[in-house]
Each structure stands twice: as C-alpha cells, then as structure tokens.
DRENLUMNU-218171 format. One record per residue (C-alpha): x, y, z; residue number from 0; residue in three letters. Coordinates in nm, 3 decimals. Example, Ala and Ser with C-alpha at 12.3 -4.5 7.8 and 13.67 -1.06 7.14 Angstrom:
# residues 2
<r><east>1.230</east><north>-0.450</north><up>0.780</up><n>0</n><res>ALA</res></r>
<r><east>1.367</east><north>-0.106</north><up>0.714</up><n>1</n><res>SER</res></r>
# end
This chain:
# residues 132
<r><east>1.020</east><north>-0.544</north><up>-2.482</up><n>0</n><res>UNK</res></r>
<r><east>1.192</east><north>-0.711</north><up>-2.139</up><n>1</n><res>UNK</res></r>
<r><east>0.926</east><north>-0.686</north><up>-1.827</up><n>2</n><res>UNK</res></r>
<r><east>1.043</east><north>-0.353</north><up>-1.720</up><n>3</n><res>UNK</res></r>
<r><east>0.961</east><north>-0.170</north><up>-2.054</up><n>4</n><res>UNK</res></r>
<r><east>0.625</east><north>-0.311</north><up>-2.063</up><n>5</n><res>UNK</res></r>
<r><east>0.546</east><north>-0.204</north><up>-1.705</up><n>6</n><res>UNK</res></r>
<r><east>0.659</east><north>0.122</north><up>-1.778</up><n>7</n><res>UNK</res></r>
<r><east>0.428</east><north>0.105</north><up>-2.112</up><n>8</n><res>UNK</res></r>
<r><east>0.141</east><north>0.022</north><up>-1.917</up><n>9</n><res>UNK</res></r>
<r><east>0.184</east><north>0.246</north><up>-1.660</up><n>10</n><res>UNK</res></r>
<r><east>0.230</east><north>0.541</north><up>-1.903</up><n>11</n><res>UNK</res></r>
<r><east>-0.149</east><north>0.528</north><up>-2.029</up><n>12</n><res>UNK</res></r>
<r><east>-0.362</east><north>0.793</north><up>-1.950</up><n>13</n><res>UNK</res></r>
<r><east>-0.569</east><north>0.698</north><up>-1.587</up><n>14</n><res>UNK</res></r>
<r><east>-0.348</east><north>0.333</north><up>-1.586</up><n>15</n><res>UNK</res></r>
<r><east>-0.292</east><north>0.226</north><up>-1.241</up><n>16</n><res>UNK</res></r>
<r><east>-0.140</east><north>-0.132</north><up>-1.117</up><n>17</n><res>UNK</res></r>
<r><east>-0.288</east><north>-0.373</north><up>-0.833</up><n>18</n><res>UNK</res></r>
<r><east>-0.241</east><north>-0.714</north><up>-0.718</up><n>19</n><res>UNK</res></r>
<r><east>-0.625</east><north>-0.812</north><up>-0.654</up><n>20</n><res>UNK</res></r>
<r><east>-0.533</east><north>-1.164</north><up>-0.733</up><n>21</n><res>UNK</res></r>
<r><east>-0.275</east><north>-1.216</north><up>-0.530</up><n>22</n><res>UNK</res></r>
<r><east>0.075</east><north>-1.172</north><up>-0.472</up><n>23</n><res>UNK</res></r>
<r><east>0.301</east><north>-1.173</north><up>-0.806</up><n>24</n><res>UNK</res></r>
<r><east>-0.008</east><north>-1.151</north><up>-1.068</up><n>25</n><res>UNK</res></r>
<r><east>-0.018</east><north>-0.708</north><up>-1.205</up><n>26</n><res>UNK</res></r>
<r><east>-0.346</east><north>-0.642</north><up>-1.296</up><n>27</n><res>UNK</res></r>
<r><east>-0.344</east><north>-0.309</north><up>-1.504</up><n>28</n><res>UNK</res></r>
<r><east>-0.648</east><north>-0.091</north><up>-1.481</up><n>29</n><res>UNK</res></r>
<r><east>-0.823</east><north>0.258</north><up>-1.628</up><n>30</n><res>UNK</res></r>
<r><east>-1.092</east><north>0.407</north><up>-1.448</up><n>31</n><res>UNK</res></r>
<r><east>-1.135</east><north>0.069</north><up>-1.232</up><n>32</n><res>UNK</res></r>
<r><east>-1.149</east><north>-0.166</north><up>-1.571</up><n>33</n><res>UNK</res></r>
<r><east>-0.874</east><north>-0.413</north><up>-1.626</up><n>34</n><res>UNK</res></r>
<r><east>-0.659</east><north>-0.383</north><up>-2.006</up><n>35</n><res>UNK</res></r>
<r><east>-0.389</east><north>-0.632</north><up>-1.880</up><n>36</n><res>UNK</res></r>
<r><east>-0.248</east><north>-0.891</north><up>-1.668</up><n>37</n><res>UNK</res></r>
<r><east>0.107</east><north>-0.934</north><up>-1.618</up><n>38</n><res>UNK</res></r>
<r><east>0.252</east><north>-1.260</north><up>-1.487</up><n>39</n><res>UNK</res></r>
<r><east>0.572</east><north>-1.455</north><up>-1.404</up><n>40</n><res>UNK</res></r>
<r><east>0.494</east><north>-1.833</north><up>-1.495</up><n>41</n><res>UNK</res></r>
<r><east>0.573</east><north>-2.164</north><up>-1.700</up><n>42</n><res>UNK</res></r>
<r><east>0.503</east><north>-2.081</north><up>-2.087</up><n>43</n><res>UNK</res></r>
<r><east>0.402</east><north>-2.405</north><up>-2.300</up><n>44</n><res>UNK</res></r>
<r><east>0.710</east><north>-2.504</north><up>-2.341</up><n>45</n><res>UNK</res></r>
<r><east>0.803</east><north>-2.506</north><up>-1.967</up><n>46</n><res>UNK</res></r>
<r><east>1.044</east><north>-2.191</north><up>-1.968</up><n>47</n><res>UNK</res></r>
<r><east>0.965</east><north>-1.929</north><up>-1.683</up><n>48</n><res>UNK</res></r>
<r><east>0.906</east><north>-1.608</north><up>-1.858</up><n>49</n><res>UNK</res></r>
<r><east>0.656</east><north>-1.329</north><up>-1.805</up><n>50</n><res>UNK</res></r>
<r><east>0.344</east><north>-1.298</north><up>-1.975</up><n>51</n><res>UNK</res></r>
<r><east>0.048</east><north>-1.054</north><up>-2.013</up><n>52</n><res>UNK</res></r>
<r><east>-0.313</east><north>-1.119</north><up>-2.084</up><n>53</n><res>UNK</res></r>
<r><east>-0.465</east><north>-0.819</north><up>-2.310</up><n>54</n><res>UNK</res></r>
<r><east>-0.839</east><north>-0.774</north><up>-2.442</up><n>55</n><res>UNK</res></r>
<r><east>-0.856</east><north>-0.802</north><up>-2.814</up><n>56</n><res>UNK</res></r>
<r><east>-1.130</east><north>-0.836</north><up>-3.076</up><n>57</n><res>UNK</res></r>
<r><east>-1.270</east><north>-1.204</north><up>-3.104</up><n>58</n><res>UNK</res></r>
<r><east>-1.167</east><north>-1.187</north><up>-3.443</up><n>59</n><res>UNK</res></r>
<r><east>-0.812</east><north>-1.001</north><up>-3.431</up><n>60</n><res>UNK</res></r>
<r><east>-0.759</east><north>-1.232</north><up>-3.106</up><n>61</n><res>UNK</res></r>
<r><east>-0.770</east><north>-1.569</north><up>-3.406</up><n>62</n><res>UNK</res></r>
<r><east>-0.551</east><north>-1.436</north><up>-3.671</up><n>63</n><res>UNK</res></r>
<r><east>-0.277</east><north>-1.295</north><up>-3.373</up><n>64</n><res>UNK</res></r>
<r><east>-0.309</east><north>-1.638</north><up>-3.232</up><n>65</n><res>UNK</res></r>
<r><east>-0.235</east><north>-1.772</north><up>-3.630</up><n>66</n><res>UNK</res></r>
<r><east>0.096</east><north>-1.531</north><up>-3.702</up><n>67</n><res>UNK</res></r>
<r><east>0.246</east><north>-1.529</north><up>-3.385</up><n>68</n><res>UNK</res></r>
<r><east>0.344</east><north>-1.844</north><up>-3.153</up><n>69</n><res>UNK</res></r>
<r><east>0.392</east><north>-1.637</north><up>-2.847</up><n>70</n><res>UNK</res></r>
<r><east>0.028</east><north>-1.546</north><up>-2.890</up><n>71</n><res>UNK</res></r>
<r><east>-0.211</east><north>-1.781</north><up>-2.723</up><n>72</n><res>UNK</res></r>
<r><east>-0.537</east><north>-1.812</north><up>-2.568</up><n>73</n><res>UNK</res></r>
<r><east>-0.572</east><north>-1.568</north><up>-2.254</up><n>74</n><res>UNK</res></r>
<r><east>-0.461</east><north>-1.773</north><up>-1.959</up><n>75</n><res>UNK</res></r>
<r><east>-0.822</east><north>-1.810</north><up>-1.683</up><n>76</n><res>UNK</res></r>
<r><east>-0.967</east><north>-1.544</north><up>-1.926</up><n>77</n><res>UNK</res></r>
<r><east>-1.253</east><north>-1.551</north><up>-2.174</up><n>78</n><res>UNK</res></r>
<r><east>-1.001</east><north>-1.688</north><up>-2.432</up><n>79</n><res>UNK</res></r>
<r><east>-1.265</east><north>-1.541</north><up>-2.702</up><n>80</n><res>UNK</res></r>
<r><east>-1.181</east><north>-1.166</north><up>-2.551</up><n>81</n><res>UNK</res></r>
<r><east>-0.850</east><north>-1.203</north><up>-2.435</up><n>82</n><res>UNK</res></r>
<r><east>-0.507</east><north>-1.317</north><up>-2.582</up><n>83</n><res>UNK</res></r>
<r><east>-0.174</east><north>-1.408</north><up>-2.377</up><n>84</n><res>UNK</res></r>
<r><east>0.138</east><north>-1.296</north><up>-2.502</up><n>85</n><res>UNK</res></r>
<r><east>0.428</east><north>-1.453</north><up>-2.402</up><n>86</n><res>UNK</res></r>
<r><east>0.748</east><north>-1.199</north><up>-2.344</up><n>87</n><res>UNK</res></r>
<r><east>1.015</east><north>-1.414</north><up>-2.518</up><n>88</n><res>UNK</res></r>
<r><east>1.153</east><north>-1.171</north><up>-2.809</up><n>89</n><res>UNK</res></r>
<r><east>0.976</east><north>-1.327</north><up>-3.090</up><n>90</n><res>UNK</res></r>
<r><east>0.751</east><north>-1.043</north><up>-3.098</up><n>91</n><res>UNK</res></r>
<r><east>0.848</east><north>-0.678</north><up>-3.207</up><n>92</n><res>UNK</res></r>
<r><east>0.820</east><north>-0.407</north><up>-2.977</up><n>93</n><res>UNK</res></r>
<r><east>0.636</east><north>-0.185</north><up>-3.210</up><n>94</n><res>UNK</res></r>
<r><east>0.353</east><north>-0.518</north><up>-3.233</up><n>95</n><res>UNK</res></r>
<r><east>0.376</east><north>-0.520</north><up>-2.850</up><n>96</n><res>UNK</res></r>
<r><east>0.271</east><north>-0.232</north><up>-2.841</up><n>97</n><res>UNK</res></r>
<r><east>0.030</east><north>-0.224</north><up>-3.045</up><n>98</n><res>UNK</res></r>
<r><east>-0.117</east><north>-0.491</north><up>-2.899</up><n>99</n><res>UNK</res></r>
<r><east>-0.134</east><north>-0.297</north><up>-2.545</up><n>100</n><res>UNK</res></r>
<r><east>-0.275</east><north>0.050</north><up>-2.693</up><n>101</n><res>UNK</res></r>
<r><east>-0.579</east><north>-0.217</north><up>-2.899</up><n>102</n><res>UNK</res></r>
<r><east>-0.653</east><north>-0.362</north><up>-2.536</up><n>103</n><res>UNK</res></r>
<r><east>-0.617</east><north>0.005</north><up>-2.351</up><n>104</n><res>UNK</res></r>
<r><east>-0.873</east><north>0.151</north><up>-2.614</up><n>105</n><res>UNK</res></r>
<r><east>-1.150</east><north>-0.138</north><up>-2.584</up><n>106</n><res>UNK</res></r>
<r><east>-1.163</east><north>-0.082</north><up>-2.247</up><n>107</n><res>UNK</res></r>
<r><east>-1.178</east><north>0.323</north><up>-2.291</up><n>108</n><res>UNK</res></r>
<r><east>-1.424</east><north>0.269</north><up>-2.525</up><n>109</n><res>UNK</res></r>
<r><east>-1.680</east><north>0.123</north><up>-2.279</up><n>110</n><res>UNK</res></r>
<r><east>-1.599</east><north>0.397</north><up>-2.053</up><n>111</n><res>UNK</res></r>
<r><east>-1.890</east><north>0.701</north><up>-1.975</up><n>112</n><res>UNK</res></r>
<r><east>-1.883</east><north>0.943</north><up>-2.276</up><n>113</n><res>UNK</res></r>
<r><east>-1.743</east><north>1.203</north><up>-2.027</up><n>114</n><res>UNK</res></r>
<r><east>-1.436</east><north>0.989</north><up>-1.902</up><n>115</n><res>UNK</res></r>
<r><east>-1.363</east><north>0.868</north><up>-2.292</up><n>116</n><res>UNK</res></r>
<r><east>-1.349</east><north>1.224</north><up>-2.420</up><n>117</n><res>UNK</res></r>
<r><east>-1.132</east><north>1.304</north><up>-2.168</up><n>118</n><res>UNK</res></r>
<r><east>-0.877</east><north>1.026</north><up>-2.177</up><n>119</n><res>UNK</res></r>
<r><east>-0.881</east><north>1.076</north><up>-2.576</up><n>120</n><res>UNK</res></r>
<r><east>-0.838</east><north>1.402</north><up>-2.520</up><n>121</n><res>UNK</res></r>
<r><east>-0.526</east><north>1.373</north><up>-2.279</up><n>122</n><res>UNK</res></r>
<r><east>-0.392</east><north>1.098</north><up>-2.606</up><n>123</n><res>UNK</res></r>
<r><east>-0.422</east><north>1.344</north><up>-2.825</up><n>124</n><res>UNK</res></r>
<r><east>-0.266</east><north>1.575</north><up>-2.676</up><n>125</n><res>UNK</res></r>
<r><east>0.076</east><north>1.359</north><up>-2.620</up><n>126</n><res>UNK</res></r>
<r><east>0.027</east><north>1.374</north><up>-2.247</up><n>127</n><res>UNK</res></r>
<r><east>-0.072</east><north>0.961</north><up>-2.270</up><n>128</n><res>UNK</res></r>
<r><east>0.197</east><north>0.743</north><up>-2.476</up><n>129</n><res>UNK</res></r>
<r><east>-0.032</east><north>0.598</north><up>-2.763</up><n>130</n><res>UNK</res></r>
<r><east>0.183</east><north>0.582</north><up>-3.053</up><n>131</n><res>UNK</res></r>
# end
C-alpha cells in the first residue's frame, strides 16, 4: 500500500477522523477522540525517507510482527510495548497492512463505552465501515 491507499484505509473506518495535534506533517488518526495510528514522512533505519505509521498492537503480537517482518519496528516516541511502526517500503503485503490497521482500529473500539462499541460494530457489520 503507497501513502495514499493507506490514508484512504484509515479514513474509511467507521467514526475515523485525521488531525495534526503534533504538529505540522505528523496524521494522527482517531475514533471517538482515541488515536489507532500515526502517519509520518521521515528517515527509516536505514536513512531512506519513506512514510511510516505507528499502530497499537498486542504486547505480544507487537514481538513476533517485530520477528517476521523488518519493516516492523518498535513504535517511534510511543510505548514501544503497545505500539509497532511500520515502515511503508513494499516489503509488506497489503492484505498484512491491513490487517495490521483493522487489529489497531479494534483495540481502540474495544475500550470505547459499550454504547459507542455496539454501534461502530454494528456499522462493520453491516459493510458500511471497510473491515475486511
């Protein structure tokens, strides 16, 4: 997935909305006012400029990603136990991408008032969100 698709991807969640509260240049994706991603332009490991996206993940899922995948890495000023980085240089299928996205979209939901959660599921369910 280039930049644009995964915008899009974000943005097609159920309740997803996009704001810079960190500055200029640094997407923070949100549902019902809690972030479920970062996306970035900066300098990956390696030095390359590519964009990257921070995404909530569980502790233990967050290890073995970080294990299979080299664009996986500890989430850039995150808590690196709770949150991966992925950088966006094609080693990593688009199906896996998003995969990745709906896991950190549904932690987030799942912390969400019983009332909100149902409905958001709901809206999934019924194909109006994008979670495949």
């Amino acid at each position: 997935m280039d930049e644009g698709s995964v915008r899009q991807y974000l943005l097609d969640k159920p309740d997803a909305t996009v704001g810079q509260p960190f500055g200029q240049g640094v997407d923070v994706y949100k549902v019902q006012g809690k972030m479920f991603a970062t996306l970035i332009k900066r300098a990956a490991p390696d030095g390359r400029l590519c964009w990257q996206m921070n995404l909530k993940c569980d502790p233990h899922e967050a290890l073995i990603l970080r294990e299979i995948f080299s664009a996986v890495v500890p989430g850039y000023h995150m808590d690196k136990r709770h949150w991966n980085t992925i950088i966006l240089d094609g080693s990593i299928p688009d199906g896996e991408l998003q995969r990745f996205i709906d896991n950190s979209y549904l932690l987030v939901v799942e912390k969400l008032p019983v009332k909100v959660k149902k409905r958001i599921l709901m809206l999934l369910l019924d194909g109006q969100g994008k979670l495949e």
